[in-house]
ChimeraX commands (.cxc) that place a marker at each C-alpha (Angstrom):
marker #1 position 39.58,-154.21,-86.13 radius 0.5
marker #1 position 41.97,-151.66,-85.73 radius 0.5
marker #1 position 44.46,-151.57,-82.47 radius 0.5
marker #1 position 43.12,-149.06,-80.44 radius 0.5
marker #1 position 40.01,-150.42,-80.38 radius 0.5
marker #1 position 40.62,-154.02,-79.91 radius 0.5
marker #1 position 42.83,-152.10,-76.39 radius 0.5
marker #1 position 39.57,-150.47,-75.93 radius 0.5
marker #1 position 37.01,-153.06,-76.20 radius 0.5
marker #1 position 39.43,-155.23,-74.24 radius 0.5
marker #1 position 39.23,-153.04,-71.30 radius 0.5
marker #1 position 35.39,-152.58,-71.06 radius 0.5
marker #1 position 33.43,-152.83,-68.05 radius 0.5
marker #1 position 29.92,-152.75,-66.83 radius 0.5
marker #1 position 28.42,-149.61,-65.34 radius 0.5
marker #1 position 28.25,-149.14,-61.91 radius 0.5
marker #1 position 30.55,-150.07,-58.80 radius 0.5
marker #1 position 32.55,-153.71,-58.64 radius 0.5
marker #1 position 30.72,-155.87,-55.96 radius 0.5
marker #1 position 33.48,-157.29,-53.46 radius 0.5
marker #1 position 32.54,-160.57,-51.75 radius 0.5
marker #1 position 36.26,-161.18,-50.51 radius 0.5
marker #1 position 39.13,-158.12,-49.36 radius 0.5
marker #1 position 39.27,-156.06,-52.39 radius 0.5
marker #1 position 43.54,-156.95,-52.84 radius 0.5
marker #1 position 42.33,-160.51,-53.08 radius 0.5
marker #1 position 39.93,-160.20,-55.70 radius 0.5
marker #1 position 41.92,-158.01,-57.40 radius 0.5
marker #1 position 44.55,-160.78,-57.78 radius 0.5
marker #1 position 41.93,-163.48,-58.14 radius 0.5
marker #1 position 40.20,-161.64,-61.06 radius 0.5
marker #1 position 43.50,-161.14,-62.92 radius 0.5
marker #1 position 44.08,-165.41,-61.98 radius 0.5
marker #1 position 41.03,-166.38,-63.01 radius 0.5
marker #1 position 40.73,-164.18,-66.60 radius 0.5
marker #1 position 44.73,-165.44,-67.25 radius 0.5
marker #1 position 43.49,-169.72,-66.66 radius 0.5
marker #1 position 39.90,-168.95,-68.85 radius 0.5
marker #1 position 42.23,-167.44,-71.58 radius 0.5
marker #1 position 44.77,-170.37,-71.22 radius 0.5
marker #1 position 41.98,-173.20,-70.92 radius 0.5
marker #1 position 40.91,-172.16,-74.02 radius 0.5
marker #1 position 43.61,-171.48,-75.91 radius 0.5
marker #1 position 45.15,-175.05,-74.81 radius 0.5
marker #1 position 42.24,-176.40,-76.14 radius 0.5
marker #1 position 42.20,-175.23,-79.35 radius 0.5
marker #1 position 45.98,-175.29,-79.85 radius 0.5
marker #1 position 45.60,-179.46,-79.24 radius 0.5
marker #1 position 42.49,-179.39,-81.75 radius 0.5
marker #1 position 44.41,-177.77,-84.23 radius 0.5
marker #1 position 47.79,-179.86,-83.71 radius 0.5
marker #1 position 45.75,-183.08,-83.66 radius 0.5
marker #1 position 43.91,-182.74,-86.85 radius 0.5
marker #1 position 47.82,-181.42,-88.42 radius 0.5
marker #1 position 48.84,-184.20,-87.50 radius 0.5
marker #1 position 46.52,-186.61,-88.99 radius 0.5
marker #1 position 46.08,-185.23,-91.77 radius 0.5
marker #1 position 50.00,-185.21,-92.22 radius 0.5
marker #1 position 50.32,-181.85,-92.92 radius 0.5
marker #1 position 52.64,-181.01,-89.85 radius 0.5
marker #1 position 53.97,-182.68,-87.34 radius 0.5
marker #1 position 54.11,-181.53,-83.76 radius 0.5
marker #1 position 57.88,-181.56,-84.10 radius 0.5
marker #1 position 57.78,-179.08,-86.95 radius 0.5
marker #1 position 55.45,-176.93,-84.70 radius 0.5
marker #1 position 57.91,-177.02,-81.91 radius 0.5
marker #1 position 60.78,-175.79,-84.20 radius 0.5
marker #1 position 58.90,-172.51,-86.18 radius 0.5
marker #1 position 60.29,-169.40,-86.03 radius 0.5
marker #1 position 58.22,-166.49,-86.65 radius 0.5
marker #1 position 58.74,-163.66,-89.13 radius 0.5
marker #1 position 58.92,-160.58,-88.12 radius 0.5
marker #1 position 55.46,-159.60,-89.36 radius 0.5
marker #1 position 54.33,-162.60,-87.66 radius 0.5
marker #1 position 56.20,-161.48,-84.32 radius 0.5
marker #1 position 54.74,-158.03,-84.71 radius 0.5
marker #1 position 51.50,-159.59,-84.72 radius 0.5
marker #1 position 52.25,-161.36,-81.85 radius 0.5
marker #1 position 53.11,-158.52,-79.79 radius 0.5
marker #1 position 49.75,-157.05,-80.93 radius 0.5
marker #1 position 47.89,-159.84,-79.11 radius 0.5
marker #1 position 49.94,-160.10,-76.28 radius 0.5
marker #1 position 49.00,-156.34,-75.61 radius 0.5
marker #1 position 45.65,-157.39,-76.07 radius 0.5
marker #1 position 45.53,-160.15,-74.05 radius 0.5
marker #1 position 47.64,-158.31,-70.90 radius 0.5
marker #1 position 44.89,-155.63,-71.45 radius 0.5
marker #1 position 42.33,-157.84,-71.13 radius 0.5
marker #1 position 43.85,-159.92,-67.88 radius 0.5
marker #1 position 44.64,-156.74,-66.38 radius 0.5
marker #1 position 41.17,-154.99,-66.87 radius 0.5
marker #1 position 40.26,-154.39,-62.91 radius 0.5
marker #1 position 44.01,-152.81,-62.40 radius 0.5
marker #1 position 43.26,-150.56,-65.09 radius 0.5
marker #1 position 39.61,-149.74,-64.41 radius 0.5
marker #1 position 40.50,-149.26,-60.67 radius 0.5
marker #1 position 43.21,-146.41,-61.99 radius 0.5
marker #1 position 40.07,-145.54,-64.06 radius 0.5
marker #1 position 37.83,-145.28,-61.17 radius 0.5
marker #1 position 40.56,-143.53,-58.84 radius 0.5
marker #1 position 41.22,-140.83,-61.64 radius 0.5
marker #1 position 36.93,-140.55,-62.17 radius 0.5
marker #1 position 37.20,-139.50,-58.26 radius 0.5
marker #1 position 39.60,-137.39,-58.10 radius 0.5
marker #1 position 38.18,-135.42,-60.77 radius 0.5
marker #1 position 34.56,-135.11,-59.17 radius 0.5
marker #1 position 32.61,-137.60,-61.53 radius 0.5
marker #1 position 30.23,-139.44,-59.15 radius 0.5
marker #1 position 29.13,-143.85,-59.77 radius 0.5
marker #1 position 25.72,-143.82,-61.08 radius 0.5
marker #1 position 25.47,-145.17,-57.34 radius 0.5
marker #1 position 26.53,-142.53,-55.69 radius 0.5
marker #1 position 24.34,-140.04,-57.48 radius 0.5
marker #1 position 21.25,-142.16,-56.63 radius 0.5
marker #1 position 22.09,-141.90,-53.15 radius 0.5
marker #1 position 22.79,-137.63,-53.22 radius 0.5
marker #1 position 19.29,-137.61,-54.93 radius 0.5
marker #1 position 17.35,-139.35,-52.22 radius 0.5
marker #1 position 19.06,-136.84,-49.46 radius 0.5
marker #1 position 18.18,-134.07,-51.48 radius 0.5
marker #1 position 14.62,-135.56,-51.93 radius 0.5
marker #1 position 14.15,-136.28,-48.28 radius 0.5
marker #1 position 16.05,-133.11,-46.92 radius 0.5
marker link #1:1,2 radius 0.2
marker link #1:2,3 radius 0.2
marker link #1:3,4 radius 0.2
marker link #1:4,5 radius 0.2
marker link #1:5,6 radius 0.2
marker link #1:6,7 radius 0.2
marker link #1:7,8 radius 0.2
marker link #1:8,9 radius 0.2
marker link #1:9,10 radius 0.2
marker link #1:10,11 radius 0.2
marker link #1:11,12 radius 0.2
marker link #1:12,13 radius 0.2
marker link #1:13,14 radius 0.2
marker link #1:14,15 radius 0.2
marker link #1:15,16 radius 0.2
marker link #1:16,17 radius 0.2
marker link #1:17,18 radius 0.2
marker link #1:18,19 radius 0.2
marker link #1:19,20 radius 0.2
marker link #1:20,21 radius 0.2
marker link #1:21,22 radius 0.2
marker link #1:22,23 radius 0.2
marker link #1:23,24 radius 0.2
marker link #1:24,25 radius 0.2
marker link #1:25,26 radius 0.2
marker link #1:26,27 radius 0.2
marker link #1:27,28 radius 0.2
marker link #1:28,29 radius 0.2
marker link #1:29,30 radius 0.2
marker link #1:30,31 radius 0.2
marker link #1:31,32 radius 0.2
marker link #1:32,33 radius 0.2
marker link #1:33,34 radius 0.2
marker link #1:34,35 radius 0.2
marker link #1:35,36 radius 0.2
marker link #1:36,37 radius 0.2
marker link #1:37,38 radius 0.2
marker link #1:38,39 radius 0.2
marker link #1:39,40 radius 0.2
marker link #1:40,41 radius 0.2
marker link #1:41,42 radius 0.2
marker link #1:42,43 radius 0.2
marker link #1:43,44 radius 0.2
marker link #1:44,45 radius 0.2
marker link #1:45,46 radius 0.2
marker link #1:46,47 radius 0.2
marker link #1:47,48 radius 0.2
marker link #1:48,49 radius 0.2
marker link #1:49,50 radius 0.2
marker link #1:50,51 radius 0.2
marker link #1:51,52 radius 0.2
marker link #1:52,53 radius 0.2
marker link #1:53,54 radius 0.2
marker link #1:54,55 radius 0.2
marker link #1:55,56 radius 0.2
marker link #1:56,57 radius 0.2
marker link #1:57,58 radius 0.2
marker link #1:58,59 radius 0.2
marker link #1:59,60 radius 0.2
marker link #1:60,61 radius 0.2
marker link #1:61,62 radius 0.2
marker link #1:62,63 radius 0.2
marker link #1:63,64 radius 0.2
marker link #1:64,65 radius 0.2
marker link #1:65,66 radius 0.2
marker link #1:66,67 radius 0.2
marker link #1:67,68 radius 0.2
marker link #1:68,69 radius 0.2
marker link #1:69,70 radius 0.2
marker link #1:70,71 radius 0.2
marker link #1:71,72 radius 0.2
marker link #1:72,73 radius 0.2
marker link #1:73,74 radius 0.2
marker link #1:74,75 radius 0.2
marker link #1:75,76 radius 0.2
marker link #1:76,77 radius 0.2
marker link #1:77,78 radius 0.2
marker link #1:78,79 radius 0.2
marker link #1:79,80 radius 0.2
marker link #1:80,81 radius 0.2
marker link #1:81,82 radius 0.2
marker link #1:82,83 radius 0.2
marker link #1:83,84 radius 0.2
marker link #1:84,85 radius 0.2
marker link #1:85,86 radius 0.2
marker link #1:86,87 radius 0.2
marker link #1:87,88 radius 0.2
marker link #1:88,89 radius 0.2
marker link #1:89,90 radius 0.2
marker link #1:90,91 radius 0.2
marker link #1:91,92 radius 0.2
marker link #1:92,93 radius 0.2
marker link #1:93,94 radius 0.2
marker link #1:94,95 radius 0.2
marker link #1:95,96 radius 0.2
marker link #1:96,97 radius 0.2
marker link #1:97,98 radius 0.2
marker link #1:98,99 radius 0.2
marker link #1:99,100 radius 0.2
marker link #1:100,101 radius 0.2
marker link #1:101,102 radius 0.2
marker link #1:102,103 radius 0.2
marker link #1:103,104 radius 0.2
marker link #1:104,105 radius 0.2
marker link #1:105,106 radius 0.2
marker link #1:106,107 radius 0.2
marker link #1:107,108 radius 0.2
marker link #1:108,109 radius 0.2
marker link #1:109,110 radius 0.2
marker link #1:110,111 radius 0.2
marker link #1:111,112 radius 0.2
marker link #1:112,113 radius 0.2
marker link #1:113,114 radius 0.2
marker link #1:114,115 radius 0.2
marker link #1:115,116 radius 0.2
marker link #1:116,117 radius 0.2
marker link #1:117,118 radius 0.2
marker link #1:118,119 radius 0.2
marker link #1:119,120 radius 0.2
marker link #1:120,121 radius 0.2
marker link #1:121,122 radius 0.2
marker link #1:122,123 radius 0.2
view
């Protein structure tokens, strides 16, 4: 997959307007909370799984895991998915800037438009 669009996938969103249930600062920074702990839940998960089996297999040992230093391809690659992964966590900042941006231009929600069409259709 190439980088620009992993960044772009990571980023999508569905169509239409974000429902708020709670004040929209709130949600904002429980979205970004909430995508961060799924990402880490898993990731924890499989970084145990993976150690574990290492481990008894006696291929590594944790201690050898706790002392590797990455190559420089390997930190490049890194970076890559930390880019990836901020993109992802910080999808509603960016799709708000999105949606702020879509306004100012004049491009209407699919919402929006439904609304303009049933004043035109009753007035």
């Amino acid at each position: 997959m190439s980088v620009s669009l992993a960044l772009a996938q990571a980023g999508r969103k569905p169509a239409g307007k974000r429902p708020y249930f709670l004040d929209a600062e709130v949600e904002r920074v429980l979205a970004i909370t909430m995508a961060a702990v799924q990402e880490l839940a898993v990731a924890r998960e499989r970084i145990d799984t993976l150690e574990r089996l290492l481990e008894a297999r006696g291929i590594v040992s944790r201690e050898a895991i706790e002392g590797f230093i990455p190559t420089a391809a390997q930190a490049a690659e890194r970076g890559l998915w930390i880019q990836e992964y901020l993109a992802r966590v910080l999808r509603i900042v960016q799709q708000e800037g999105e949606a702020v941006a879509a306004s100012a231009a004049g491009d209407l929600y699919s919402e929006e438009v439904a609304v303009e069409l049933r004043a035109d259709a009753a007035g």
